[in-house]
N, C-alpha and C positions, 0 to 999 in steps of 0.2 A: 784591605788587609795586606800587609807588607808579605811579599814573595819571598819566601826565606831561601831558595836558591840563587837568589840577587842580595839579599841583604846584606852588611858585612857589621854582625854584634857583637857590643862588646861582649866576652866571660871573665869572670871572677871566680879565682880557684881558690878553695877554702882549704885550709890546713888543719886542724886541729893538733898541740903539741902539748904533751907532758913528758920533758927530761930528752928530750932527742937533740942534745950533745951532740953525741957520737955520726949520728946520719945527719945532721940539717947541713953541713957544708957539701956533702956530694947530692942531695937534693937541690940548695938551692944553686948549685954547677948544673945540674941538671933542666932545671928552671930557665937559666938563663939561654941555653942554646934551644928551647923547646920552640917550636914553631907552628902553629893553630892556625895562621892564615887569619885569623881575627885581631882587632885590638884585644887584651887579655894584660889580665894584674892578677896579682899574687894577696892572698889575704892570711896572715899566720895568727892562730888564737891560742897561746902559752896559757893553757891549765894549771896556771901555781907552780911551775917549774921550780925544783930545787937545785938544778945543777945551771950549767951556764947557758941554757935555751934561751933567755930573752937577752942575753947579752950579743949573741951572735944574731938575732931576729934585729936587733938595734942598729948594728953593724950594718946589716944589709940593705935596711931601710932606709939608708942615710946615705948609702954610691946608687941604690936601683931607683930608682920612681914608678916603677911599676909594683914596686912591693909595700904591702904596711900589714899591722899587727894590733892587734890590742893583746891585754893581757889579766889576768886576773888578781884577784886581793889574794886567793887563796885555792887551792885545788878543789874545782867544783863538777867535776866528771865529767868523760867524755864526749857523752850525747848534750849536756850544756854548751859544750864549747862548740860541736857543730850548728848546734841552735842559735849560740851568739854568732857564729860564720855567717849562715843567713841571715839573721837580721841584721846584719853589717854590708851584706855584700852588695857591689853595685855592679851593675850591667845586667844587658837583656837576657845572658845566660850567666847560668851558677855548679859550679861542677865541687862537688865534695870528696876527696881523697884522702887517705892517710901520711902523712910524714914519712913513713918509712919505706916509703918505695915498692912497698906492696901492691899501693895501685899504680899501673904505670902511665905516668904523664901523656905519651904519647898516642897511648890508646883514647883521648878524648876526642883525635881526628875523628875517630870511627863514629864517636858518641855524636861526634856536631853532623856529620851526614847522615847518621839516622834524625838529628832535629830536621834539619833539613828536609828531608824525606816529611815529616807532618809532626813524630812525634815532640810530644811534650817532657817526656819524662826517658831518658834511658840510665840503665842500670846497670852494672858489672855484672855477673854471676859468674863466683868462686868457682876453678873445676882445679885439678891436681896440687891440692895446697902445700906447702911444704913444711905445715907444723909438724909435731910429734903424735903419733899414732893414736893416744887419748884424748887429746885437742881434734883431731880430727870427728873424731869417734863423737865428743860433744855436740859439736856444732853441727853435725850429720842428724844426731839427734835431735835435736831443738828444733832445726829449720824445720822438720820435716811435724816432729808434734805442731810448732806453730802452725804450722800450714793444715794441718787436720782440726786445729781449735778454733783460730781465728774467726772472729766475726766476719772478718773482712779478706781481701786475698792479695796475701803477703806472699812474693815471690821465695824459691829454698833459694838457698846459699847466694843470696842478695844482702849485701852490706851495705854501710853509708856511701859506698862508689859511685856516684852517680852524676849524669848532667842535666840542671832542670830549666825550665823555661823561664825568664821572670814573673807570669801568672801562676804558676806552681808553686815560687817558694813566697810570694805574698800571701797565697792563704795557707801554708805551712808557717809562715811566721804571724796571722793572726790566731792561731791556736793557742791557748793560755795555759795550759794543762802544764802540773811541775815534774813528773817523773815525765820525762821523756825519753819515746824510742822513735828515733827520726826515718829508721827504715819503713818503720808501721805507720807513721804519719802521714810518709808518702803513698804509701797503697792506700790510705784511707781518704785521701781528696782526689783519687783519682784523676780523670786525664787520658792522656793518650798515653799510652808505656809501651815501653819493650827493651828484653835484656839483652845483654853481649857476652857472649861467654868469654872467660881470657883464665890460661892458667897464672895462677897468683904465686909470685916466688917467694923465697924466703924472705925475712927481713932483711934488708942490706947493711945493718950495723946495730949497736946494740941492744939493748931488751925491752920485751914487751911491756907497755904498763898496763896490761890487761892481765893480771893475777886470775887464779880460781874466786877468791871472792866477787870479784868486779863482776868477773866473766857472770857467776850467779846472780848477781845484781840484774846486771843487764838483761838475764834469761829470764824472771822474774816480771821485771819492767814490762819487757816485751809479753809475757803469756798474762799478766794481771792487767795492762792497758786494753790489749784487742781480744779478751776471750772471757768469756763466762765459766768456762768449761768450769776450773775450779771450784766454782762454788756448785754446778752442778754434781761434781763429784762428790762435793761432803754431804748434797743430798739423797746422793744414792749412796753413800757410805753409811749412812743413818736410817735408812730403809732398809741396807741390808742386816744392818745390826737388828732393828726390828723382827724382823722376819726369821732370823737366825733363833731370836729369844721367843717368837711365837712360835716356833716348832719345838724349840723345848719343850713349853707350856703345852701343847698337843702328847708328847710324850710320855711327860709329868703325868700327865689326866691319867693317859692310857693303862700308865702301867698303878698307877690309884685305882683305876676301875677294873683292872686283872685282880688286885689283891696281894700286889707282888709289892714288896720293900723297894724304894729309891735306893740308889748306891749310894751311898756316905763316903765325905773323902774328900778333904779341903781341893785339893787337885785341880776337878773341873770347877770347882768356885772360883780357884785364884784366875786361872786360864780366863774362864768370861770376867773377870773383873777387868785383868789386866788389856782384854779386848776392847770393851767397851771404853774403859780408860784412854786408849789408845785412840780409838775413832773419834772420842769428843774433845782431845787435845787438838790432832789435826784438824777437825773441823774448825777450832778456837783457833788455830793458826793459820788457816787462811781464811776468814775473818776477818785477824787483826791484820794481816796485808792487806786488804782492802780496805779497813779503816785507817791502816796509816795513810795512806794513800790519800784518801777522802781530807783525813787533819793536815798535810802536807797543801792542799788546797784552799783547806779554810783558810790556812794562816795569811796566805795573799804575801808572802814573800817574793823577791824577785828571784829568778833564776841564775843570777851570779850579780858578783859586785865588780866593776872595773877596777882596776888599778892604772892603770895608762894606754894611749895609744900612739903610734907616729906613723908616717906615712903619707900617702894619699886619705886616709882616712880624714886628717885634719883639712884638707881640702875641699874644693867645690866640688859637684858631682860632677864632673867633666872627665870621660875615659883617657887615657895617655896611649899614644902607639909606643 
Protein backbone atom coordinates (compact mmCIF):
# COMPACT_ATOMS: atom_id res chain seq x y z
CA UNK A 1 0.00 0.00 0.00
CA UNK A 2 1.64 3.29 -1.11
CA UNK A 3 2.48 5.78 2.01
CA UNK A 4 0.41 8.58 1.12
CA UNK A 5 2.76 10.89 3.28
CA UNK A 6 5.57 10.00 0.79
CA UNK A 7 3.63 9.78 -2.22
CA UNK A 8 3.33 12.80 -4.62
CA UNK A 9 -0.43 12.35 -6.68
CA UNK A 10 -1.53 13.65 -9.23
CA UNK A 11 -5.37 15.92 -8.71
CA UNK A 12 -7.60 16.93 -11.03
CA UNK A 13 -9.98 19.90 -10.18
CA UNK A 14 -13.25 19.87 -11.60
CA UNK A 15 -15.07 22.90 -12.54
CA UNK A 16 -18.43 22.79 -13.46
CA UNK A 17 -19.55 26.16 -15.59
CA UNK A 18 -22.78 27.73 -16.76
CA UNK A 19 -22.38 31.56 -18.09
CA UNK A 20 -19.41 32.41 -15.82
CA UNK A 21 -18.15 35.24 -18.13
CA UNK A 22 -17.75 37.55 -15.72
CA UNK A 23 -15.40 35.35 -13.00
CA UNK A 24 -13.57 32.69 -15.31
CA UNK A 25 -10.61 35.14 -15.83
CA UNK A 26 -9.92 36.05 -12.25
CA UNK A 27 -10.27 32.17 -11.44
CA UNK A 28 -8.38 31.00 -13.97
CA UNK A 29 -5.48 34.11 -12.65
CA UNK A 30 -6.13 32.46 -9.64
CA UNK A 31 -5.51 28.81 -10.98
CA UNK A 32 -2.37 29.69 -12.35
CA UNK A 33 -0.42 31.02 -9.13
CA UNK A 34 -2.25 28.10 -6.98
CA UNK A 35 0.33 25.74 -5.54
CA UNK A 36 -0.71 22.05 -4.15
CA UNK A 37 2.68 20.70 -3.97
CA UNK A 38 1.32 18.00 -6.32
CA UNK A 39 1.19 17.57 -10.12
CA UNK A 40 -2.51 19.00 -10.57
CA UNK A 41 -4.65 20.02 -13.88
CA UNK A 42 -7.44 21.86 -14.27
CA UNK A 43 -10.75 20.21 -15.92
CA UNK A 44 -13.60 22.95 -16.97
CA UNK A 45 -17.15 21.33 -17.96
CA UNK A 46 -19.37 24.33 -19.85
CA UNK A 47 -23.07 23.37 -19.19
CA UNK A 48 -24.61 24.81 -22.63
CA UNK A 49 -23.13 28.12 -21.95
CA UNK A 50 -24.82 31.15 -23.61
CA UNK A 51 -22.44 33.83 -23.17
CA UNK A 52 -18.81 33.59 -23.96
CA UNK A 53 -17.72 30.83 -21.24
CA UNK A 54 -16.38 28.24 -23.77
CA UNK A 55 -14.67 30.95 -25.67
CA UNK A 56 -12.51 32.00 -22.83
CA UNK A 57 -12.13 27.93 -21.54
CA UNK A 58 -10.71 27.73 -25.34
CA UNK A 59 -8.44 30.49 -25.04
CA UNK A 60 -6.80 29.04 -22.01
CA UNK A 61 -6.70 25.65 -23.00
CA UNK A 62 -4.62 26.47 -25.80
CA UNK A 63 -1.39 28.83 -23.60
CA UNK A 64 -1.87 26.36 -20.20
CA UNK A 65 -1.34 22.51 -20.59
CA UNK A 66 -2.48 21.93 -17.44
CA UNK A 67 -5.98 22.91 -18.27
CA UNK A 68 -8.77 21.21 -20.64
CA UNK A 69 -12.56 21.23 -20.88
CA UNK A 70 -15.25 19.53 -22.65
CA UNK A 71 -18.55 21.03 -23.11
CA UNK A 72 -22.05 20.29 -23.76
CA UNK A 73 -24.68 20.12 -26.91
CA UNK A 74 -27.01 21.82 -24.55
CA UNK A 75 -27.69 22.91 -20.93
CA UNK A 76 -27.91 19.68 -18.93
CA UNK A 77 -27.65 20.78 -15.13
CA UNK A 78 -25.50 21.21 -12.71
CA UNK A 79 -25.09 17.84 -10.82
CA UNK A 80 -24.63 16.32 -14.82
CA UNK A 81 -21.79 18.40 -15.47
CA UNK A 82 -20.12 17.54 -12.02
CA UNK A 83 -20.78 13.77 -12.93
CA UNK A 84 -19.27 14.36 -16.45
CA UNK A 85 -16.19 16.03 -14.25
CA UNK A 86 -15.63 12.74 -12.72
CA UNK A 87 -15.91 10.67 -15.16
CA UNK A 88 -13.45 12.73 -17.13
CA UNK A 89 -11.10 13.21 -14.54
CA UNK A 90 -7.70 11.80 -14.32
CA UNK A 91 -5.28 11.42 -11.29
CA UNK A 92 -5.11 9.68 -7.97
CA UNK A 93 -7.11 12.53 -6.43
CA UNK A 94 -10.26 14.55 -7.62
CA UNK A 95 -11.30 17.82 -5.86
CA UNK A 96 -14.84 19.37 -7.12
CA UNK A 97 -15.40 23.17 -6.74
CA UNK A 98 -17.44 25.77 -8.09
CA UNK A 99 -16.38 28.46 -10.63
CA UNK A 100 -17.15 31.09 -8.73
CA UNK A 101 -14.72 31.30 -6.08
CA UNK A 102 -16.88 30.24 -3.54
CA UNK A 103 -14.83 27.42 -2.87
CA UNK A 104 -11.50 28.57 -2.35
CA UNK A 105 -8.71 26.98 -4.46
CA UNK A 106 -6.32 27.18 -1.75
CA UNK A 107 -8.20 25.62 0.95
CA UNK A 108 -7.48 21.99 -0.96
CA UNK A 109 -3.93 22.14 0.86
CA UNK A 110 -5.95 21.41 4.04
CA UNK A 111 -8.22 18.79 2.05
CA UNK A 112 -4.84 16.95 0.68
CA UNK A 113 -3.42 16.70 4.50
CA UNK A 114 -6.45 15.42 5.77
CA UNK A 115 -5.97 12.60 2.56
CA UNK A 116 -2.91 12.17 3.74
CA UNK A 117 -3.70 11.62 7.25
CA UNK A 118 -5.90 8.25 5.94
CA UNK A 119 -9.05 9.82 4.77
CA UNK A 120 -10.72 9.10 1.60
CA UNK A 121 -13.21 11.50 1.28
CA UNK A 122 -12.92 15.28 2.62
CA UNK A 123 -15.60 17.78 2.24
CA UNK A 124 -16.22 21.62 2.75
CA UNK A 125 -18.79 22.40 5.27
CA UNK A 126 -20.52 25.92 4.55
CA UNK A 127 -20.49 28.23 7.86
CA UNK A 128 -21.07 32.23 7.39
CA UNK A 129 -22.43 32.17 3.83
CA UNK A 130 -22.88 35.43 2.40
CA UNK A 131 -26.07 34.75 0.37
CA UNK A 132 -29.27 36.67 1.16
CA UNK A 133 -31.18 36.04 4.28
CA UNK A 134 -33.89 33.55 2.52
CA UNK A 135 -31.22 31.73 0.57
CA UNK A 136 -29.76 31.17 3.69
CA UNK A 137 -32.83 30.45 5.59
CA UNK A 138 -33.39 27.50 2.65
CA UNK A 139 -30.62 25.80 2.51
CA UNK A 140 -30.60 25.86 6.62
CA UNK A 141 -33.74 24.07 5.99
CA UNK A 142 -33.05 21.33 3.54
CA UNK A 143 -29.65 20.26 4.90
CA UNK A 144 -31.02 19.90 8.13
CA UNK A 145 -34.71 17.89 6.81
CA UNK A 146 -32.26 15.85 4.53
CA UNK A 147 -30.21 14.88 7.35
CA UNK A 148 -33.44 13.90 9.58
CA UNK A 149 -34.92 11.84 6.23
CA UNK A 150 -32.06 10.37 4.74
CA UNK A 151 -31.74 6.71 4.40
CA UNK A 152 -28.10 7.26 4.50
CA UNK A 153 -25.85 10.00 6.35
CA UNK A 154 -25.46 13.09 4.39
CA UNK A 155 -23.34 15.60 6.07
CA UNK A 156 -25.51 19.55 6.77
CA UNK A 157 -24.27 22.38 4.75
CA UNK A 158 -21.88 19.95 2.61
CA UNK A 159 -21.86 20.81 -0.93
CA UNK A 160 -20.19 19.45 -4.02
CA UNK A 161 -16.76 20.83 -2.31
CA UNK A 162 -14.88 18.27 -2.05
CA UNK A 163 -11.56 16.02 -2.49
CA UNK A 164 -11.96 12.39 -3.32
CA UNK A 165 -9.65 9.52 -3.66
CA UNK A 166 -9.38 7.74 -7.04
CA UNK A 167 -11.35 4.59 -5.50
CA UNK A 168 -14.10 6.99 -4.43
CA UNK A 169 -14.96 8.47 -7.53
CA UNK A 170 -14.72 5.13 -9.65
CA UNK A 171 -17.61 3.71 -7.78
CA UNK A 172 -19.40 7.23 -7.81
CA UNK A 173 -18.84 6.98 -11.41
CA UNK A 174 -20.02 3.38 -11.88
CA UNK A 175 -23.47 4.55 -10.44
CA UNK A 176 -26.10 4.74 -13.43
CA UNK A 177 -28.81 6.48 -11.73
CA UNK A 178 -30.21 9.75 -14.20
CA UNK A 179 -31.29 12.40 -11.54
CA UNK A 180 -28.32 12.91 -9.77
CA UNK A 181 -27.35 14.38 -6.36
CA UNK A 182 -23.56 13.98 -6.21
CA UNK A 183 -23.36 15.08 -2.59
CA UNK A 184 -25.81 12.03 -1.54
CA UNK A 185 -23.88 9.74 -3.76
CA UNK A 186 -20.94 10.52 -1.93
CA UNK A 187 -22.31 9.79 1.60
CA UNK A 188 -23.84 6.68 0.12
CA UNK A 189 -20.36 4.68 -1.03
CA UNK A 190 -19.00 5.65 1.83
CA UNK A 191 -15.34 5.40 2.85
CA UNK A 192 -13.36 7.19 5.23
CA UNK A 193 -14.78 11.12 5.49
CA UNK A 194 -14.35 14.03 7.23
CA UNK A 195 -15.42 17.72 6.73
CA UNK A 196 -13.51 21.11 7.06
CA UNK A 197 -15.35 23.90 7.96
CA UNK A 198 -14.30 27.23 5.84
CA UNK A 199 -16.63 30.44 5.80
CA UNK A 200 -17.89 30.51 2.10
CA UNK A 201 -17.77 34.15 0.58
CA UNK A 202 -19.74 35.78 -1.53
CA UNK A 203 -19.66 35.19 -5.19
CA UNK A 204 -16.75 36.97 -6.78
CA UNK A 205 -18.38 38.19 -9.99
CA UNK A 206 -21.52 37.68 -11.59
CA UNK A 207 -24.76 35.76 -11.06
CA UNK A 208 -25.84 32.78 -9.71
CA UNK A 209 -27.22 30.02 -12.19
CA UNK A 210 -28.93 28.50 -9.48
CA UNK A 211 -32.51 30.29 -9.56
CA UNK A 212 -35.49 29.16 -6.96
CA UNK A 213 -36.48 26.56 -9.61
CA UNK A 214 -33.17 24.79 -9.98
CA UNK A 215 -32.46 25.43 -6.38
CA UNK A 216 -36.15 23.07 -5.94
CA UNK A 217 -35.06 20.75 -8.41
CA UNK A 218 -32.04 20.05 -6.72
CA UNK A 219 -33.93 19.89 -3.22
CA UNK A 220 -36.24 17.49 -4.62
CA UNK A 221 -33.45 15.28 -6.25
CA UNK A 222 -31.80 15.15 -3.21
CA UNK A 223 -35.05 14.22 -0.62
CA UNK A 224 -36.71 11.76 -3.57
CA UNK A 225 -33.08 9.86 -4.33
CA UNK A 226 -31.95 9.14 -0.48
CA UNK A 227 -35.34 9.19 1.63
CA UNK A 228 -38.53 7.40 1.65
CA UNK A 229 -39.79 9.65 4.02
CA UNK A 230 -42.30 11.16 1.27
CA UNK A 231 -44.06 8.40 0.51
CA UNK A 232 -44.26 7.58 4.10
CA UNK A 233 -45.86 10.75 4.58
CA UNK A 234 -48.76 10.32 2.22
CA UNK A 235 -49.25 7.11 4.09
CA UNK A 236 -49.80 8.76 7.18
CA UNK A 237 -51.56 11.56 5.32
CA UNK A 238 -54.16 8.78 4.31
CA UNK A 239 -54.47 7.27 7.57
CA UNK A 240 -55.05 10.39 8.97
CA UNK A 241 -57.65 11.28 6.75
CA UNK A 242 -59.13 7.93 7.68
CA UNK A 243 -59.23 8.22 10.99
CA UNK A 244 -60.54 11.85 10.89
CA UNK A 245 -63.63 10.22 8.71
CA UNK A 246 -63.94 7.36 11.25
CA UNK A 247 -64.62 9.71 14.07
CA UNK A 248 -67.21 11.41 12.24
CA UNK A 249 -68.77 8.01 11.54
CA UNK A 250 -68.58 7.55 15.55
CA UNK A 251 -70.41 10.82 16.02
CA UNK A 252 -72.84 10.40 13.12
CA UNK A 253 -74.02 7.14 15.12
CA UNK A 254 -73.92 8.81 18.29
CA UNK A 255 -75.92 11.53 17.77
CA UNK A 256 -78.62 8.87 15.39
CA UNK A 257 -78.72 6.83 18.61
CA UNK A 258 -79.46 10.09 20.99
CA UNK A 259 -82.41 10.96 18.56
CA UNK A 260 -81.06 14.16 17.87
CA UNK A 261 -81.08 15.84 14.05
CA UNK A 262 -77.53 15.97 12.22
CA UNK A 263 -76.67 19.66 11.45
CA UNK A 264 -77.47 20.43 7.73
CA UNK A 265 -75.18 22.79 6.02
CA UNK A 266 -73.13 22.41 2.75
CA UNK A 267 -70.22 23.90 5.07
CA UNK A 268 -68.71 20.91 6.69
CA UNK A 269 -69.42 18.85 3.46
CA UNK A 270 -67.48 21.29 1.10
CA UNK A 271 -64.55 21.55 4.02
CA UNK A 272 -64.13 17.44 4.00
CA UNK A 273 -64.48 17.38 0.46
CA UNK A 274 -62.01 19.91 -0.17
CA UNK A 275 -59.64 17.87 2.54
CA UNK A 276 -59.81 14.85 1.21
CA UNK A 277 -59.43 16.29 -2.30
CA UNK A 278 -56.47 17.90 -0.99
CA UNK A 279 -54.55 14.68 0.61
CA UNK A 280 -55.22 12.62 -2.51
CA UNK A 281 -53.78 15.13 -4.89
CA UNK A 282 -50.55 15.42 -2.86
CA UNK A 283 -50.36 11.98 -2.35
CA UNK A 284 -50.85 11.75 -6.65
CA UNK A 285 -48.09 14.08 -6.51
CA UNK A 286 -45.47 12.60 -4.89
CA UNK A 287 -46.19 9.44 -6.68
CA UNK A 288 -45.79 10.99 -9.90
CA UNK A 289 -42.13 12.09 -8.67
CA UNK A 290 -41.27 8.92 -8.14
CA UNK A 291 -42.62 7.65 -11.23
CA UNK A 292 -41.02 10.23 -13.16
CA UNK A 293 -38.04 9.27 -11.66
CA UNK A 294 -38.54 5.55 -12.29
CA UNK A 295 -39.47 6.64 -16.43
CA UNK A 296 -36.37 8.88 -16.55
CA UNK A 297 -34.59 5.45 -15.89
CA UNK A 298 -36.29 3.15 -18.06
CA UNK A 299 -35.55 5.32 -20.94
CA UNK A 300 -31.75 4.45 -20.64
CA UNK A 301 -30.86 7.87 -21.97
CA UNK A 302 -27.36 9.16 -21.57
CA UNK A 303 -26.65 11.66 -19.02
CA UNK A 304 -25.58 14.62 -21.39
CA UNK A 305 -24.40 14.67 -25.02
CA UNK A 306 -20.80 16.16 -25.82
CA UNK A 307 -20.28 18.69 -28.05
CA UNK A 308 -16.46 19.14 -27.90
CA UNK A 309 -13.39 18.82 -25.84
CA UNK A 310 -9.50 20.25 -26.02
CA UNK A 311 -6.86 20.02 -23.87
CA UNK A 312 -5.19 17.28 -22.09
CA UNK A 313 -8.14 15.57 -22.42
CA UNK A 314 -7.31 14.63 -26.08
CA UNK A 315 -4.13 13.18 -24.80
CA UNK A 316 -2.51 10.17 -23.18
CA UNK A 317 -3.19 9.68 -19.48
CA UNK A 318 0.07 10.82 -18.64
CA UNK A 319 -0.14 13.89 -15.64
CA UNK A 320 1.94 17.17 -16.71
CA UNK A 321 3.93 19.14 -13.82
Amino acid sequence: MTDRHTSSPGICLVFPCYNEEEVLPDLLRTLRTLDLGIPTRFLFVDDGSTDGTLQLLQAACQSDHQMAYLSFSRNFGHQVAVSAGLKHARGDLVAVLDADLQDPPELLNQFIAKWRDGYDVVYGIRTNRKEPWFLRVCYSSFYRLLDKTANIRIPRDAGDFALMDRKVVDVINSLPEHNRFVRGLRGWVGFHQVGVKYARPARHAGKPSYNMKRLTRLALDGLLSFSSAPLRLSAWLGAGAAFLGFCYLVYALSVFISGKDLPEGWTSTVVLILFLGGVQLMVLGILGEYLGRIFDEVKGRPHYVMNECAGWLTEPDTIKE
